[in-house]
C-alpha angles and dihedrals in degrees: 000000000000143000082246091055088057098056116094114274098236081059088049099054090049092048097058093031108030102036088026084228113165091208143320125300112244100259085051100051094039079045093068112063101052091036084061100051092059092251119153106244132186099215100203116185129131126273108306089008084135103256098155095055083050097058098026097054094057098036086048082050097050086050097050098040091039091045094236116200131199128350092351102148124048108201102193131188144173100236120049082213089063088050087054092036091058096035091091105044089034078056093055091046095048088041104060084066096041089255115138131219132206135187116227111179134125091278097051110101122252087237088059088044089062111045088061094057097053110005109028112016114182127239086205116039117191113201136128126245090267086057091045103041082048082053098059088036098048123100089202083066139067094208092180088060105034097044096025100101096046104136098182145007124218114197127195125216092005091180092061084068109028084064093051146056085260090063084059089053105041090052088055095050093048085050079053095047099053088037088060091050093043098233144066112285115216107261123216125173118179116191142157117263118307138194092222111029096148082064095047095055100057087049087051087049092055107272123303101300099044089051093053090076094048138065116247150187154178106219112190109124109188089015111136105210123222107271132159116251086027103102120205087195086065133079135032098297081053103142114230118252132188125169114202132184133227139166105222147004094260097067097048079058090055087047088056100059103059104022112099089349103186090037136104107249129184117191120197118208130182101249145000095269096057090056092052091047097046097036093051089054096044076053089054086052093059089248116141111244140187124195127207115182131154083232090066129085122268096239086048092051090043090054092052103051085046100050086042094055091052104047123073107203104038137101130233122204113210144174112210091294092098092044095091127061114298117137113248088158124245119343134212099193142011117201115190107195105206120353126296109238083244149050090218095057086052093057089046094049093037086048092071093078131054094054094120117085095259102026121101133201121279150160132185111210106208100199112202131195113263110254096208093056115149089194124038085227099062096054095105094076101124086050088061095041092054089048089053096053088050091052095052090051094043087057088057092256126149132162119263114236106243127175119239106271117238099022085182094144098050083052087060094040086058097045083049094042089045086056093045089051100054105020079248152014134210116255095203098053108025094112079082093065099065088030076134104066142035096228083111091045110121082216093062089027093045081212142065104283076222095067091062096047082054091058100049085047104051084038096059102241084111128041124198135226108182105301100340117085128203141185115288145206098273092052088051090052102049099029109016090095113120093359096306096296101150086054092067097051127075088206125120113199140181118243106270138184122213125241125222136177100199107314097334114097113228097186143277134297130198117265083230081057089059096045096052097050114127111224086161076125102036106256129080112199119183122194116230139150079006108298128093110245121211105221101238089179139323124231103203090176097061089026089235124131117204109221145179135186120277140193091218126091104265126211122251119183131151128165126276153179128252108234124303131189135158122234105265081057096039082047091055088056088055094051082051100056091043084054118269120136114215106254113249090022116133107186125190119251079255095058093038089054090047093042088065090055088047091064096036092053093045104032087111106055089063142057132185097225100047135043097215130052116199103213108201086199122050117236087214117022105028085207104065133052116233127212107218107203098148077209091132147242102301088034091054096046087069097040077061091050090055102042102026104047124058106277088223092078082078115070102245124053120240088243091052088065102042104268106101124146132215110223105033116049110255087248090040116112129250110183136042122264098216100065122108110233111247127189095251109036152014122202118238135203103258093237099059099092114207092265102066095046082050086053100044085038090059093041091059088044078054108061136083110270090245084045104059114095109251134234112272110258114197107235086222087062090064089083091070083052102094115232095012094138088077105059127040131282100250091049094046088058088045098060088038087048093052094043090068098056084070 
């Protein structure tokens, strides 16, 4: 029998009739069986390789066999776009068998809230781990009776949140959460292809010890996994992949406008200021253009992907927000300008196309010249950035999925938010309560859980009665505002005011945005969702700026990082510049010009014999030596720990070990402090010759990992680190410190 034969035969009757399916895809039919004995399960498949229907048909099937009532499933997802973007097929699904589906996130109205708590509650709830965690914490809600019957929790994208602090949080909600039932809930994660998905599942599972007493598996037939010496540029099913170069943005519009006309085409830029500035000259063009960027406004972004879905020859400019899975219907064409920091934000984003019969995958790079360039000749950096990435993926490389090291503030946030749920929690036996993750774990910690309750307590964010403890005066003073509502987000966001034409919101601009407007002429425009808006007034107080269309260029700006790669990408750059071509690679007569004069400009910042070129003259600065290792950004900020702060912050000096120098002393420093690490180089003081930053290099390797000096961290720094209120300062740096050696 197959997968298919096990479904409920209501489900079986819609999927041949009403999606006119002849049967199920692979991942789908090998999906049932496991699903419906209540086993955890990690569904791997590429983008729009039907992993919803592959969660969502078993678990229908459990509810309506085993005759599920109330809220009994949690769909959670990262984006609450993606929650709105599934409702309505997730609708069609629970209808078929007469089950319900609600939506509960930060956008949905009090007055919805609460008619699925009494009136309609929802067989199907889809939230994200902030909604549910508000849930459990809100007076306004009986979370034992409204999530006590939840049999099993489905959870999109599950690598969007295993790799981040959300991931911590979400896995000890989920703990919470089962604590709170009193039994396991059914775990599973659906992601695009991993290097590491066994890993991903125990952590899924709730770390290595949680996952010992479940039953678990990966479930991806016909997935190739990512494996060195197994090209994805190879084969039939091979994508199609062109890298092209420009020199402005105003070209790539021009492109644009007459590249693939008739087709859907989604272009992926760096930042939100780039949308704004290339949508608004593709709109110049008379092409019809369609903008997605976290800064708009939900119902904007929610326009334009509609809009988007239902056009064929149009073009829609996106930040990441349109890399996961939200339904824009089918694509033509995908064009990445510049290079994601990851391969496996390039398979995400070249996974959008391909999905017709007769279609295949692509993506067109558009390299540009840096803007920040100190030589002419090195303006082809992002050329050389986007070659790189394509080299590490052509070699079957993609990056493991690995969960942010010494989560300490997320463990103070739970024992907060614990206290918050229940008024108070027991100090004796607390340890119950996240049984289902291994957040409290001294092995993820790398400290007793109980070290950081007894700071909350002898700091004042938590009082004690007896054994109970509850929240405290410190914890209403630095997170009680709004309920306590930033305490129940991992997010970490920048300062924002809110636009507005009239009544309607347009998005959301940056409060360093504000502060650098020109009135010198007494008018400030700004440019966003594609129109110039004229400032009519700001109101600071309320964080909200009164708008209404201009004629004039607007400004956009919003913050943003410097590069960052990791080293299987920075060492792809290297094997570009020593002469390889990415396999599978086609590049225009234009990137294959510039890609000469790429070689040409860094030969002799690599060697093929060793990983690492001492440069006596600085390429940048004359007056300081580099050390090219193309080891990348969190290698080389080691590399700048070791060189950069004093070697007598290890305990053992660099001499004690064998690798003393003659002329600086073995704790004298080598680097400067005030350097940014980059993925290629360091600069290094002059007089430090390449043995010495060899040796100094080799006593870090050597050391023991909690021995090894860390990178400086700023204590100023400590206020874009959530929740660091509640440690202490010096532990707060060094999270942040040992963040920045990934």
């Amino acid at each position: 029998m197959t997968g298919f034969d096990h479904l409920y035969p209501t489900l079986q009757h819609h999927i041949v009739s009403t999606l006119g399916w002849p049967g199920l895809r692979p991942l789908q039919d090998a999906s049932v069986k496991p699903l419906l004995t209540g086993q955890d399960a990690l569904l791997l498949a590429p983008t729009a390789g039907g992993k919803t229907e592959a969660a969502s048909f078993p678990v229908l099937t459990r509810m309506a066999n085993e005759n599920w009532r109330g809220v009994s499933v949690l769909y959670i997802c990262p984006l609450k776009a993606l929650l709105n973007n599934l409702e309505e097929r997730l609708r069609t699904y629970a209808g078929w068998i007469g089950r319900t589906v609600g939506v509960w996130h930060a956008d949905v109205t009090t007055s919805a809230r609460r008619r699925m708590q009494t009136s309609t509650r929802p067989d199907i709830l889809l939230t994200t781990p902030e909604s549910l965690e508000s849930m459990m914490v809100s007076t306004g809600v009986n979370d034992r009776d409204f999530l006590g019957n939840v049999q099993t929790v489905i959870i999109d994208e599950v690598h969007a949140f295993a790799g981040d602090d959300r991931g911590w949080h979400l896995s000890a909600v989920l703990a919470r959460l089962e604590h709170t039932v009193g039994r396991h809930i059914q775990r599973i994660g659906m992601s695009a292809t991993v290097s590491n998905p066994e890993d991903l599942l125990e952590w899924l599972q709730g770390g290595a010890r949680s996952a010992a007493t479940r039953t678990g598996s990966v479930i991806a037939p016909g997935v190739v996994l990512p494996s060195a010496g197994i090209s994805p540029a190879a084969g039939p099913d091979a994508p199609e992949i062109r890298v092209d170069r420009l020199e402005s943005f105003d070209q790539v519009a021009t492109l644009l406008s007459k590249l693939y006309v008739g087709e859907k085409r989604l272009v992926f830029v760096d930042s939100r200021k780039n949308v704004e500035i290339l949508g608004g000259l593709l709109e110049d063009l008379g092409v019809k253009v369609f903008l997605s960027h976290s800064s708009l406004s939900a119902s904007e972004r929610a326009r334009s992907e509609a809009a988007f879905a239902e056009e064929t020859d149009c073009v829609i400019v996106a930040t990441s927000t349109l890399e996961l899975g939200i339904d824009i219907g089918n694509l033509d064409r995908v064009i990445q300008v510049g290079a994601p920091r990851t391969v496996s934000s390039f398979l995400q984003r070249l996974g959008r196309t391909g999905r017709r019969a007769g279609t295949s995958r692509n993506c067109l790079f558009i390299a540009l010249p840096g803007a920040s360039s100190v030589a002419r000749d090195d303006q082809d950096e992002m050329l050389l950035q986007i070659l790189g990435l394509l080299s590490a993926w052509a070699a079957g490389f993609v990056e493991p999925v690995i969960p942010p090291p010494l989560p300490l503030h997320i463990a103070a946030q739970q024992f907060l938010a614990a206290a918050l749920s229940r008024g108070a929690f027991s100090t004796t036996d607390w340890r119950d309560i996240w049984a289902g993750t291994s957040l409290m774990d001294e092995a993820v910690l790398e400290c007793e859980a109980a070290e950081v309750l007894d700071h909350l307590i002898s700091s004042g964010m938590l009082e004690t009665d007896g054994e109970m403890a509850l929240i405290g005066e410190a914890a209403e003073k630095a997170f009680g505002r709004r309920h306590f509502m930033e305490l129940l987000s991992a997010f970490t966001s920048t300062p924002l005011f809110t636009v507005l034409d009239g009544r309607t919101e347009i998005g959301m601009v940056e409060d360093r945005l504000v502060a650098s407007l020109d009135d010198s002429d007494g008018e400030r425009v700004l440019a966003l969702a594609g129109q110039n808006w004229k400032i009519l007034s700001i109101d600071f107080k309320r964080k909200v700026i009164h708008t209404e269309p201009s004629s004039k260029h607007g400004v956009a700006r919003w913050g943003s990082s410097g590069p960052s790669f990791g080293y299987n990408v920075a060492q792809g750059m290297r094997r570009v510049v020593l002469g390889e071509d990415p396999a599978g690679v086609q590049l225009t007569g234009r990137a294959s010009e510039a890609l000469e004069g790429i070689r040409a400009w860094w030969s002799p910042t690599v060697s093929a014999t060793s990983d690492a070129v001492y440069v006596p003259v600085g390429r940048y600065r004359p007056e300081q030596a580099e050390w090219w290792a193309w080891c990348g950004t969190g290698r080389n900020q080691q590399v700048k720990a070791a060189l950069g702060a004093s070697a007598s912050h290890g305990d053992v000096l660099p001499g004690e070990l064998g690798f003393t120098t003659d002329s600086i002393a073995d704790d004298a420093q080598l680097a400067p402090l005030d350097q940014a690490a980059r993925y290629d180089r360091l600069r290094v003081f002059p007089e430090a010759t390449p043995a010495q930053v060899r040796a100094r290099v080799a006593w870090y390797d050597s050391l023991l990992a909690d021995e090894r000096p860390l990178p400086y961290v700023s204590p100023k720094a400590v206020h874009g680190l959530k929740f660091s209120a509640a440690l202490p300062e010096d532990k707060a740096r060094e999270i942040l410190a040992r963040r920045l050696l990934l």
